[in-house]
VODO-550784 format. One record per residue: residue in one letter; x, y, z of N, C-alpha, C in turn. Coordinates in steps of 0.1 Angstrom, whole numbers, plus 5000, padded with zeros to 4 digits. Each point is the difference from the previous one (the first is absolute). Example, Ala and Ser with C-alpha at 12.3 -4.5 7.8 and 13.67 -1.06 7.14 Angstrom:
REM residues 2
A513249435078499150125000500950125000;S499650114993500950115000499250115008;
//
This chain:
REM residues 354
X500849885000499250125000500950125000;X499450104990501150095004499350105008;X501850085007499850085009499650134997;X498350035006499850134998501050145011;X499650094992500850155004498950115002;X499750105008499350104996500850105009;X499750174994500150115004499749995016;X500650145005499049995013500850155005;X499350065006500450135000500149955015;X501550095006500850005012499049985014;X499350084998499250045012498849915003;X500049864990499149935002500649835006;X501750035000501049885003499149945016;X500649864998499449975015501149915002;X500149955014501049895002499949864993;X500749915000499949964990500349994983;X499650114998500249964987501550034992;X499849954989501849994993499950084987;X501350055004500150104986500849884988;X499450044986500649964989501850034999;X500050115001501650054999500550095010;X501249995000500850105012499850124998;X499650105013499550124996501850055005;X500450044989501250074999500350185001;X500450025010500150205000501750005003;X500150114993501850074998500949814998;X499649924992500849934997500049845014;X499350065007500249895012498449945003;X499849855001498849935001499250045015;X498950094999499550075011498649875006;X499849914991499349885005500049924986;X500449865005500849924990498449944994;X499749914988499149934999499749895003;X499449944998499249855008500249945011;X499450175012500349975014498850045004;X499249965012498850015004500450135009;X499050104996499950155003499550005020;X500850055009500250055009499250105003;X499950045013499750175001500950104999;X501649975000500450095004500850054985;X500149864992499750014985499550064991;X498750035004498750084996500750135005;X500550045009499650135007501450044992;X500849884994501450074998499950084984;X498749934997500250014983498950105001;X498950045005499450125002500950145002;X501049985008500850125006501150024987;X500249924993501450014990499850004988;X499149894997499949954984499050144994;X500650044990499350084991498949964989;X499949894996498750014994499249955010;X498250034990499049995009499549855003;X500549944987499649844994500849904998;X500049905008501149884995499049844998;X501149925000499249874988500249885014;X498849925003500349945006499349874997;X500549885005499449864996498050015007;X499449954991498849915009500149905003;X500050015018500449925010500149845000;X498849984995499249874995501349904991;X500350074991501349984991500949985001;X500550075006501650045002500449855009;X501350024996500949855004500950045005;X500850035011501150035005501149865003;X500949984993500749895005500450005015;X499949905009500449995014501450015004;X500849954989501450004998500550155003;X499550114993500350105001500450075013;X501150075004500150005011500550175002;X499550084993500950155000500350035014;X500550165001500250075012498850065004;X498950014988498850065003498949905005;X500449894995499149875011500349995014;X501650015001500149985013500050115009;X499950134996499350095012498749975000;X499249974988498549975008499649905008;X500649894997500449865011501050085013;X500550045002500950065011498750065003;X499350164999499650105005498349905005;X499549934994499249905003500249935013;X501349934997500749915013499750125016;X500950115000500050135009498850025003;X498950084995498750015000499449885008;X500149894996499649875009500650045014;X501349995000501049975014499250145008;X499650074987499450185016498749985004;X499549904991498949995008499549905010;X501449905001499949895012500550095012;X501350074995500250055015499150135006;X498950074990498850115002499449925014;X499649874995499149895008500750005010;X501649965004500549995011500150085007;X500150154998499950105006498850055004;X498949964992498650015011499949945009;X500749864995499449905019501050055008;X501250115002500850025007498950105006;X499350114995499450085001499049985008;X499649864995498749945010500449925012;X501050045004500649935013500249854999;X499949914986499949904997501749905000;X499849895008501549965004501249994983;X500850035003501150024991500349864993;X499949984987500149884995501250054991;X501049954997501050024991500249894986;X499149955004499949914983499650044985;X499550165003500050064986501250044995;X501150075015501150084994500849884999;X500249865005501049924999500049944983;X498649974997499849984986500550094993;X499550114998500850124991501050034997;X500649975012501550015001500449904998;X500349894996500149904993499750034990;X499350014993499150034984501150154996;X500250095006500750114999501949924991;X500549955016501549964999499849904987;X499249895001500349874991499550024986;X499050104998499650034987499850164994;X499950085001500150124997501750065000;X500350014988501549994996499750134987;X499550014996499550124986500450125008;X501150075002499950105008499650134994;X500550014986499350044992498650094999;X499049915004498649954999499550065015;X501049985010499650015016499950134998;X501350074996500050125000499350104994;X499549964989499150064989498650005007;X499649905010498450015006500550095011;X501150035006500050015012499750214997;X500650004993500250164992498450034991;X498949954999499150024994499550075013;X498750064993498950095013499149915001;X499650025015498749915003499250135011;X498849895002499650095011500250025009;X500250155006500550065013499649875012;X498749975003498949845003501149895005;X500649984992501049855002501150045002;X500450125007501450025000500749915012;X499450005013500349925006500749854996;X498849934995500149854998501249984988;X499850114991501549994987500850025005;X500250095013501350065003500549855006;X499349955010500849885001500549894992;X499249994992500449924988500850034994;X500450134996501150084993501650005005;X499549995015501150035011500749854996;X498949915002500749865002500849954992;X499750014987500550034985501550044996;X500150165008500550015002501549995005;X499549985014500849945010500849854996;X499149934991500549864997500850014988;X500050104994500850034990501750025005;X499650115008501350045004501149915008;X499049915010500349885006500849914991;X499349994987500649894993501650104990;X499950135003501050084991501250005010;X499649985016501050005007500449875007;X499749864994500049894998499849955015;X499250055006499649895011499249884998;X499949915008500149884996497949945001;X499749905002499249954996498850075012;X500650005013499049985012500150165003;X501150044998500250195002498950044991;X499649964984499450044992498749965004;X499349925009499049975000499150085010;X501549985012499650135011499750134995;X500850114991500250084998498650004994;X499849944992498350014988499250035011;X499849865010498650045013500450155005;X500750045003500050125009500150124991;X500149994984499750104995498750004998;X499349884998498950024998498750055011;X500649965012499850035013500350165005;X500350044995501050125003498950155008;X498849984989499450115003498849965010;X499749845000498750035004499450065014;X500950055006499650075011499050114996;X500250034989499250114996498749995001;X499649874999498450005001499550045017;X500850055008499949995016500250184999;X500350064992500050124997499050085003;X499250115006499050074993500049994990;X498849984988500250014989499750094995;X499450105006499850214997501450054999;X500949945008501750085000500849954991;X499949854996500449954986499450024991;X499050034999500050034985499350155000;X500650085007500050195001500950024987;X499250114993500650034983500550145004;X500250075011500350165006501549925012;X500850094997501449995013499149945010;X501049895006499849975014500550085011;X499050015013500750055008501049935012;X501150055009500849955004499749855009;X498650055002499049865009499949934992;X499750044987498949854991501749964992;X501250075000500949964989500549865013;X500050005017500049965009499549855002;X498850034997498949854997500449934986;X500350064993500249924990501749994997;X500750005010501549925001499749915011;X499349995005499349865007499749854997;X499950034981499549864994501249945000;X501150045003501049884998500249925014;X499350065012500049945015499049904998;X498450074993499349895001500349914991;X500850034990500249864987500649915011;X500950055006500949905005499449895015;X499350105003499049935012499249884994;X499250024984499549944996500849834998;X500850044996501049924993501149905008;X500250045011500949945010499649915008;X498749995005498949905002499949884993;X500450024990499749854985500749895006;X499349865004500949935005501349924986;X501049995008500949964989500550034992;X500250154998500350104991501150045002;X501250024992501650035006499750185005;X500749995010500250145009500550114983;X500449984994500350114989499550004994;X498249944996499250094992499750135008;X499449955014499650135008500850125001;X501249985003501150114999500350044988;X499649974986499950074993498750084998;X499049945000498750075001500650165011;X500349945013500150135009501150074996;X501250014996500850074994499950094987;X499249924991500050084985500350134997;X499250125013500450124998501550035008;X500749945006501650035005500450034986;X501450125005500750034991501649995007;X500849994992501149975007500750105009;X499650134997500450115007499250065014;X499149915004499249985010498550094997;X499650064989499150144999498849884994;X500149915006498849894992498949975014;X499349904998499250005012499449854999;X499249965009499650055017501249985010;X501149954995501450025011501150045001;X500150094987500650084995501749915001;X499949864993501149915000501150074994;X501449985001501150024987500949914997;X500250004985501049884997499549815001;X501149955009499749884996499249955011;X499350125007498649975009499249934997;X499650044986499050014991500349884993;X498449954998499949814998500250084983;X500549834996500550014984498750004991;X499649945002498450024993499050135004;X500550075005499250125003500950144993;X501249974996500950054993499550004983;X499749864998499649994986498350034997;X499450015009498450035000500150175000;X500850045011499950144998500250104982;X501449874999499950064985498750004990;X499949915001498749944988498850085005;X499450025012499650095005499650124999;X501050055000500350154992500050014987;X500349864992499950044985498449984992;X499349905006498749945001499450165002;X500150055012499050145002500350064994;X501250114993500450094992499249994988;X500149824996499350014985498749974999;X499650035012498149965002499250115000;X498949984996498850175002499749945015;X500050125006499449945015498950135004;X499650025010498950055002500150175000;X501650005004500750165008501249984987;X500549964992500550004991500349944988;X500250064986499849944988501549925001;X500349874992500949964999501350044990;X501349974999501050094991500549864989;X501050034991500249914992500949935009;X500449864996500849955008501450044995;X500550064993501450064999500550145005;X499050095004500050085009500249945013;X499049925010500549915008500949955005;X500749904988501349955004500850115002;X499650114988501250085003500150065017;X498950055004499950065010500449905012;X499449925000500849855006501850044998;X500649984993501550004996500350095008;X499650154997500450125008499950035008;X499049995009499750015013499549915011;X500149854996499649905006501049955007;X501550034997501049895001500949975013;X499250135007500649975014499049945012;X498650004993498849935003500349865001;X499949934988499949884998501849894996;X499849915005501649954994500149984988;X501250024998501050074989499449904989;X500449905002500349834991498349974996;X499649995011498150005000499850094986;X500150135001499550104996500550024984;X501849994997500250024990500049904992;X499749845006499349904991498949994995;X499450075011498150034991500550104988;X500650115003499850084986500949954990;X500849945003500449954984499649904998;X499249925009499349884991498750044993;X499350125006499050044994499650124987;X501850055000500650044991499749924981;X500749885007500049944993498949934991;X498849975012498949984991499650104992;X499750145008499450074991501050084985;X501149924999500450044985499449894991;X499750094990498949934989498750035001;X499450055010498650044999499750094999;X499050024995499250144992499350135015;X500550124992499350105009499650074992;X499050115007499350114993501450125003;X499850074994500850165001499250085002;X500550155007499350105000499550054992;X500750004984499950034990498649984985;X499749815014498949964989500749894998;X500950014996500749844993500249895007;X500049864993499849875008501349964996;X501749985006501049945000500249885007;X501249955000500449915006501650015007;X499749975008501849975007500849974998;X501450104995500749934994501549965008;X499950065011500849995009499850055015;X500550005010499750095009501250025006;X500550135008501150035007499650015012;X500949885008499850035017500150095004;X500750124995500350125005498950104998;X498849974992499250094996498849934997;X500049905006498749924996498550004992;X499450195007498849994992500250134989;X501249964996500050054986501249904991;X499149904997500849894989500150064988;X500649904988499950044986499249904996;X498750064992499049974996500250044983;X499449834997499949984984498450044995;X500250104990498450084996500150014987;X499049844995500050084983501349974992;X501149895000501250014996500950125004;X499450095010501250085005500049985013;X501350105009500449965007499650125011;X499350065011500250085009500449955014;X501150055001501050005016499550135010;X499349935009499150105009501050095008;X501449945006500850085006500250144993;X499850004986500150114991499050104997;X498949945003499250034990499150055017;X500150075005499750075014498650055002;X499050004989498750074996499349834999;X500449924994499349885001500349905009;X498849895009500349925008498749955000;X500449865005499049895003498750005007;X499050014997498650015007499449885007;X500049894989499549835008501049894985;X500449935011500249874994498349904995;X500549994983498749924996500149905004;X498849925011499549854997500749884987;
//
């Protein structure tokens, strides 16, 4: 039978469906073909793609080989996978909320499922950097954190049982927050010196929560309760310094800070993640340790050369390099030319594309 095709004007796209051909702008594939259309897909090609009309299969028809395995399948399988993991731990954090006994068999699964199968870092990173709703910031942040955290774990080669600890207690990390007033967490106006007070408290009750768990190694909880220490003692609730401070609360604090910077949250819009690291690099580094810290950014360096961003300018490039020394201004490939942002001081990065 052959495969039908029809027209369809932009604004009528729905999830699901597959485009005939790669919708192509300044020379770079802005959504590939014979991939099942996303939301955030839709929202990408509404904001960028210039015509009003593109060609897509009817549904019924279309054949996508299983074999096929692009980068654009596996963020939707990845961002799919995440989405699931935020909404087992949403559930967890209500029965914490409902005074309900602490069961850790969601986060021990996950975390398992995280270390032994989620390897696409790629893909991790690309859902982790998308917008969601302000709504689930909580429940992603932990999921994000854990992600995270297990990454870097594995970048600074700890071993099998360090990596599994480290996942529970990132994923653990915030939930004190449900013990919060929830009028002072989620206040969209400055807090005051009381309410900024109460809410550096969630890492006492995370840890209250968590240290209870029978048969649980003493260093998830000590990470959970440390996360906010910084090594120069200006961290809290005990204002630790140096090698006070539990090792997994060292590596959560990072991820931590990089997770919120790139999130919309209620009291702030989120920033690109190469402004971040940068800001991280420059002003973080008597905060957090040295080795911890300058591992995340060059390993994360790393991923993000090759992927596509928006410019101030309008244009959709790609990475052509990046300098540790100047991080959120890489050399970006536009169009078969070449713009080097360190130079070019009027243009810079707005969002990394999905």
């Amino acid at each position: 039978m052959k495969t039908k095709v029809k027209s369809i004007n932009i604004y009528g796209l729905k999830p699901g469906m597959i485009l005939t051909e790669d919708l192509v702008l300044n020379g770079l594939t802005l959504v590939a073909k014979k991939i099942a259309l996303n939301s955030s897909m839709i929202k990408k090609i509404l904001e960028f793609y210039p015509s009003d009309t593109i060609s897509i299969y009817e549904q019924e028809q279309v054949a996508i080989p299983i074999s096929q395995n692009s980068r654009q399948e596996n963020l939707i399988e990845t961002e799919n996978i995440l989405n699931h993991f935020s909404n087992r731990i949403g559930s967890f954090l209500n029965s914490i909320e409902k005074n309900v006994e602490l069961d850790l068999t969601e986060v021990r699964t996950m975390s398992k499922e995280i270390l032994d199968n989620l390897n696409d870092y790629n893909a991790i990173l690309k859902s982790i950097a998308n917008s969601r709703d302000i709504d689930e910031y909580l429940a992603r942040h932990c999921v994000n954190v854990a992600l995270l955290s297990s990454m870097l774990g594995k970048w600074l080669n700890f071993n099998k049982k360090d990596l599994t600890l480290l996942t529970y207690s990132a994923f653990l990390h915030d939930i004190g927050k449900t013990k919060v007033n929830q009028t002072i967490l989620n206040k969209a106006s400055k807090l005051t010196k009381l309410e900024f007070e109460e809410i550096k408290k969630h890492s006492i009750y995370s840890y209250e929560l968590v240290r209870n768990i029978p048969y649980l190694d003493e260093s998830v909880s000590l990470g959970v309760l440390m996360h906010h220490e910084r090594l120069d003692g200006s961290g809290y609730p005990l204002h630790l310094k140096e090698d006070k401070i539990n090792d997994f609360a060292k590596i959560i604090g990072i991820t931590d800070m990089f997770d919120a910077m790139t999130s919309d949250k209620v009291y702030s819009k989120k920033q690109n993640p190469f402004i971040v690291l940068e800001f991280m690099q420059h002003d973080c580094m008597g905060l957090f340790d040295y080795n911890y810290l300058t591992t995340f950014i060059e390993e994360m360096q790393n991923y993000y050369t090759g992927e596509m961003v928006m410019l101030s300018n309008g244009s959709i490039g790609k990475i052509i390099k990046i300098d540790t020394n100047n991080i959120a201004r890489p050399l970006i490939s536009v169009d078969s030319n070449f713009i080097d942002l360190s130079s070019e001081k009027d243009i810079f990065i707005t969002e990394l594309i999905p």
